[in-house]
C-alpha positions, -999 to 999 in steps of 0.1 A, spaced: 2 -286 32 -28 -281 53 -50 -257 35 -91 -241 43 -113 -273 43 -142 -252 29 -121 -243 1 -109 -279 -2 -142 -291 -3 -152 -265 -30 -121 -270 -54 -140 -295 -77 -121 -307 -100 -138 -297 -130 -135 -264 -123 -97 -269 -114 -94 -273 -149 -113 -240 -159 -91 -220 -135 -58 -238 -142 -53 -237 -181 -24 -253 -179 -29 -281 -154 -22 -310 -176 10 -297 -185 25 -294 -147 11 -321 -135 19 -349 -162 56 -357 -170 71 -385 -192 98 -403 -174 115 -433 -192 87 -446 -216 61 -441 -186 38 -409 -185 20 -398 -155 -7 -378 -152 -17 -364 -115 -40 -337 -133 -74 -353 -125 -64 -348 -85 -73 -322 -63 -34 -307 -61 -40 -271 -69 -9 -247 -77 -17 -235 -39 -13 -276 -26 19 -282 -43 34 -249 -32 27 -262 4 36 -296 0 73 -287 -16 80 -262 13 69 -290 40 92 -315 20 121 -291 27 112 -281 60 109 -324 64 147 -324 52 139 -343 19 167 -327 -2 193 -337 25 174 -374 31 173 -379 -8 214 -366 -10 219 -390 17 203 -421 2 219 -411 -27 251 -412 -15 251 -445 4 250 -432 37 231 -442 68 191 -436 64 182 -462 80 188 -450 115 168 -478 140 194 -502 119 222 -480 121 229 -487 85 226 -479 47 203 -483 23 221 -500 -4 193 -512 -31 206 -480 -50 237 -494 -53 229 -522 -74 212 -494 -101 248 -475 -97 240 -446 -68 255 -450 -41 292 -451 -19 319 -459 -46 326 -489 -19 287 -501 -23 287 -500 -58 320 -520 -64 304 -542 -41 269 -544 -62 291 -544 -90 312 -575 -80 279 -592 -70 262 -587 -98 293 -604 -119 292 -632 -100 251 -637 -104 257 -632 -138 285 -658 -141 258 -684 -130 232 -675 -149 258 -680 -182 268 -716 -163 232 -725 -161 224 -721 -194 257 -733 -209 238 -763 -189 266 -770 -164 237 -784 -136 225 -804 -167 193 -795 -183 171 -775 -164 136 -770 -172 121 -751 -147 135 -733 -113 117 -735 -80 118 -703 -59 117 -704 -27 114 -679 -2 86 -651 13 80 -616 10 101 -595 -5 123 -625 -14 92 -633 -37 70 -607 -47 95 -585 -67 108 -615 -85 71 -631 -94 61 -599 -110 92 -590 -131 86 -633 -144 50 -624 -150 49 -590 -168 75 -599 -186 84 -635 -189 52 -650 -208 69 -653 -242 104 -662 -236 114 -698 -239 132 -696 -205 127 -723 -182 94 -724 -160 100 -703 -129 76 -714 -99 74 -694 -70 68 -707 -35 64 -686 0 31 -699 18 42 -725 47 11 -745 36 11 -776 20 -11 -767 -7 8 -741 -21 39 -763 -19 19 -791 -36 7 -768 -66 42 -753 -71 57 -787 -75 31 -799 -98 44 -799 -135 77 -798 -126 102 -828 -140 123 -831 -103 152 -846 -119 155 -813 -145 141 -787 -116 170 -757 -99 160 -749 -63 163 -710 -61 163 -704 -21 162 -672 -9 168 -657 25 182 -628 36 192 -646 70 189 -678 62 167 -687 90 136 -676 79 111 -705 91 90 -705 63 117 -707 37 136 -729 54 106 -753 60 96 -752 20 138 -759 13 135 -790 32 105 -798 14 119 -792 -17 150 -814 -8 129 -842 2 109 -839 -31 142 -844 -48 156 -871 -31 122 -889 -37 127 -886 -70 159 -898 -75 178 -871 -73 214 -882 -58 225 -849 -49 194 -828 -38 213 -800 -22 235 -796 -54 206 -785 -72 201 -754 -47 212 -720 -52 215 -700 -17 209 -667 -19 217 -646 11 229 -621 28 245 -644 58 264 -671 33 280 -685 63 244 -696 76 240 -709 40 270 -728 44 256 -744 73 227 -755 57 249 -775 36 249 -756 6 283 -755 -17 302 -718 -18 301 -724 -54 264 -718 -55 259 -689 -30 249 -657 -41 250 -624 -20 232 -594 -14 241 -565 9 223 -564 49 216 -530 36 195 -538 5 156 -550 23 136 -572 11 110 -552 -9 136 -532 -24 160 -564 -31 147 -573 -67 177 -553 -82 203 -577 -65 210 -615 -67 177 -616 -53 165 -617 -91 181 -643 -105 155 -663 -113 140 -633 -130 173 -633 -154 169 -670 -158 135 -666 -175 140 -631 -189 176 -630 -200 209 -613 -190 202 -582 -216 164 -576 -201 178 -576 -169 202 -551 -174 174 -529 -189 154 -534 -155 182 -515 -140 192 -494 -165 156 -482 -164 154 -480 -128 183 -458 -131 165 -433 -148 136 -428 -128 163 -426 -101 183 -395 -117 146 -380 -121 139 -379 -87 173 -367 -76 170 -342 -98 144 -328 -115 127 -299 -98 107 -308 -72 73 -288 -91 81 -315 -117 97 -346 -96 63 -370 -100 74 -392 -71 74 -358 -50 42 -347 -67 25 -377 -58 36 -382 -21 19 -345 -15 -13 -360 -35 -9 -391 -12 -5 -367 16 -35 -343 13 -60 -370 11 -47 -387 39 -46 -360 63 -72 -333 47 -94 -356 30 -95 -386 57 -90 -409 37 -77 -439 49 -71 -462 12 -58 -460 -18 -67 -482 -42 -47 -493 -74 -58 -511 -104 -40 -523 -136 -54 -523 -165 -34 -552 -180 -31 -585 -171 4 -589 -169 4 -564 -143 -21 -583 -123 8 -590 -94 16 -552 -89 -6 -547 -65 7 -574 -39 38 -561 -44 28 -525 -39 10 -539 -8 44 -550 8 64 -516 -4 36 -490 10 25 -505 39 55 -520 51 77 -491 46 52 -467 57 28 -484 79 48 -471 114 35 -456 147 67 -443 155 88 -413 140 126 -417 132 132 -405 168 113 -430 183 88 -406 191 52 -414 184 39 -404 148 11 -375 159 -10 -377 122 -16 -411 100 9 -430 83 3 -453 54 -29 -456 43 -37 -489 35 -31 -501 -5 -57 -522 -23 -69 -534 -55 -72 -556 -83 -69 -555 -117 -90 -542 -148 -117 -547 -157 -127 -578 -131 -127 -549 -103 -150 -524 -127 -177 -554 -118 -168 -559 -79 -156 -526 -63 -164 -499 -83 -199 -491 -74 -183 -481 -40 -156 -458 -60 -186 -437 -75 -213 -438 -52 -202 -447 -19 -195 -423 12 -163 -436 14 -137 -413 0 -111 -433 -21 -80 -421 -44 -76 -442 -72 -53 -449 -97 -52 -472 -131 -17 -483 -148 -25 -491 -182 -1 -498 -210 -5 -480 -245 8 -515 -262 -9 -546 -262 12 -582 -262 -13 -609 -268 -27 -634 -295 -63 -619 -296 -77 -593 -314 -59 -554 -315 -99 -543 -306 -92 -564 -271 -64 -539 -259 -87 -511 -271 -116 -516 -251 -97 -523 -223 -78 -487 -224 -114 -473 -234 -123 -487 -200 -95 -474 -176 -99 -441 -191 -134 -436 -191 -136 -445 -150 -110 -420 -144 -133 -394 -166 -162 -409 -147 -150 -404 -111 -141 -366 -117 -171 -359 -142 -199 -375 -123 -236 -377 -137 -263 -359 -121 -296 -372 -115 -330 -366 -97 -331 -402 -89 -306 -401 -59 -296 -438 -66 -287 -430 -104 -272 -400 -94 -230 -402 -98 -214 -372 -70 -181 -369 -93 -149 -349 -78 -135 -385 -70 -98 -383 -77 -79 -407 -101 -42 -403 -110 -35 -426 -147 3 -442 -153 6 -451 -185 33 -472 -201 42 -476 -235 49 -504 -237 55 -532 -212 93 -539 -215 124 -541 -189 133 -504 -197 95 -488 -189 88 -514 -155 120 -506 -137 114 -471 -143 77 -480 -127 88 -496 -97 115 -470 -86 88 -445 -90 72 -462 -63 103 -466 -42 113 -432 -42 75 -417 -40 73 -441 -7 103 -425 4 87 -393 1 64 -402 19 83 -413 49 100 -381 50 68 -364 48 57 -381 80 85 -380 96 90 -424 95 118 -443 89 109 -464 56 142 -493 60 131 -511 93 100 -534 95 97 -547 130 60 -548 129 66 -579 114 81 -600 139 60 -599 167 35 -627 155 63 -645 138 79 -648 175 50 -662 190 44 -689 167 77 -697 169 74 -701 208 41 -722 199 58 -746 174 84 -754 201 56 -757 227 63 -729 246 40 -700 256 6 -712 260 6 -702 295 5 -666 283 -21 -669 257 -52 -655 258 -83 -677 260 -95 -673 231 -63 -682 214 -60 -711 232 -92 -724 225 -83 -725 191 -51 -744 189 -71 -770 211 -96 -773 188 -76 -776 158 -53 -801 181 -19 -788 171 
């Protein structure tokens, strides 16, 4: 994919449009209510052509077949990645097994709201990461109108945040959703028996009867004291970032609905069948993973910045945060070699138009080089005025037109450089169907990716090392290895 810098450098991208008459039309596609447009990117006919013969050389088409088919891709775990099972790709065994699982969840939801736990007004969910993050968004883009009960989420260990997710809710009429892929997660497991105590404060005679395990070790949940009755399962080959499709999201089905669920997947399904197999000229998670690519390793540069363009999109960002950088952010190849290039660049953002007033000066003047790209949805959902969801669009489109245009000027601080790249998703319309289409786009384009680099995208053991060592502090252990500095600190804060 590597091309001639000087001819890099030249390829503005206004004049890619002059000498490519029909750039739009190959690098835009429609996928499942959500159109993306890559044109306003430096990919040049000559780009793509090199990034699709590296992707093969990388073994994409026998990595994608082999996700695809439910067979081992995770190779430091020796194990599946099963999250496609759940949208209906994958071993016939893994998908009975999804299949199964997903009955079950289902057979709860339908007892919960057939009010067999008695009323319940609002559900607490408790866990961190993606345990969290994939549920809170699919509740917030698409859970503001529906008169499903309250859904809180809780994953920070602090207080506070415990304190704030408790605040307006009625204990006595409150579900604890607690979810943990081990069940030993510290932080989850602290908040639970928080949670329980909050309960039995209350009143509440049977607090661990108001819990919902879900898990992917049910004996540990068992343990913990909660009934079999009320323990939901996901696969140890579905992560945590990718486990929104599974039992994971029940909470989401409690405030959304059975039916909207099933679109979720239904939707994710699609974009999945588009990136097995569309050609890859026209497979956009392919197409952008070779953007995502090239301005890593040709342009330097080391962000990529996101920004939605609609308020119920505001938490896409965290969770694209997790997905990316998680998956990707590795030092190591899938040999256990080290990784010779860059990996991940790191994900940022915010949403429009707060960031047009905070980071943008940076995105058009600034000397650092930044790929950006705006989700914006076609259809507005609010109270206000139809002239609201106008100027807001008006707004994402014009910065994209903006960054590649540019404005000259003989006053160098009025002066606008242009040739920044933008890539624009557009929905249209913010429903089940269009956002789990959106997500799986960015599963499978960060699968790309890994291939691309040569990473394995399914393990996260950067994770743990920090999590070890405060455990070894908590228990009072470890000091003695510490650095000063370190130690210092837990002194001063006398804990």
């Amino acid at each position: 994919m590597s091309g001639d810098p000087k001819r890099d450098q030249s390829n503005r991208l206004d004049a890619l449009f002059v000498s490519e008459p029909d750039r739009l039309s190959r690098l835009s596609l429609e996928v499942a209510g959500v159109y993306f447009d890559w044109s306003k990117t430096h990919l040049d006919a000559a780009i793509v052509t090199a990034g699709i013969a590296r992707a093969e050389a990388a073994g994409l088409p026998a990595a994608r077949d082999a996700l695809f088919a439910g067979e081992v891709v995770n190779l430091s775990e020796r194990r599946a990645a099963t999250h496609l099972a759940e949208r209906g790709a994958g071993s016939p065994e893994d998908i009975d097994l999804a299949t199964a699982r997903r009955q079950r969840t289902r057979a709860l939801v339908d007892a919960i709201e057939a009010d067999v736990f008695g009323p319940v007004t609002a559900v607490l969910h408790i866990g961190i990461g993606g345990s969290v993050l994939g549920p809170a968004l699919l509740v917030d883009a698409l859970g503001r109108k529906r008169a499903g009960p309250i859904v809180r989420f809780l994953s920070n260990i602090d207080g506070a945040a415990f304190d704030d997710a408790v605040a307006a809710l009625d204990p006595a009429t409150t579900l604890i959703v607690a979810v943990s892929k081990t069940f030993t997660t510290a932080e989850t497991l602290a908040n639970l028996e928080a949670a329980l105590g909050w309960l039995r404060s209350a009143g509440v005679a049977d607090p661990h009867g108001r819990v919902i395990a879900v898990t992917a070790a049910p004996d540990a949940a068992l343990d913990f004291g909660i009934d079999e009755s009320r323990i939901l399962v996901f696969g140890e080959g579905v992560g945590g970032r990718y486990s929104l499709w599974s039992a994971v999201g029940v909470s989401a089905a409690l405030a959304l609905g059975w039916s909207a669920y099933e679109e979720l997947l239904e939707g994710a399904a699609e974009m999945d069948r588009h990136f097995r197999f569309a050609e890859p000229a026209r497979n956009m998670p392919l197409l952008a993973a070779i953007a995502d690519r090239f301005y890593v390793e040709e342009r330097a540069c080391q962000t990529r910045a996101l920004f939605a363009y609609d308020e119920r999109l505001r938490l896409l960002m965290p969770y694209l945060q997790q997905l990316e950088m998680e998956s990707n952010g590795k030092g190591a190849r899938s040999d256990g070699s080290a990784l010779a290039g860059p990996s991940a660049p790191v994900t940022w953002g915010g949403t429009g138009t707060d960031a047009q007033h905070a980071v943008f000066q940076l995105l058009h003047q600034g000397t650092v080089p930044v790929p950006v790209e705006f989700v914006a949805v076609a259809e507005g959902d609010n109270a206000q005025d139809p002239e609201h969801h106008r100027l807001l669009l008006h707004n994402a489109f014009a910065q994209g037109a903006a960054l590649m245009a540019g404005r000259p000027s003989e006053d160098a601080q009025r002066s606008y450089p242009g040739d920044r790249p933008s890539a624009t998703v557009l929905l249209d319309r913010l429903d089940p169907r269009s956002l789990g289409a959106l997500l799986a786009f960015y599963e499978h384009r960060t699968f790309a990716n890994a291939i691309l680099i040569g990473v394995n995208p399914f393990d996260q053991f950067g994770v743990e090392l920090g999590k070890d060592i405060a455990r070894e502090l908590a228990q009072g252990d470890g000091q003695a290895d510490l650095d000063p500095s370190t130690r210092a600190l837990i002194e001063r804060a006398a804990v």
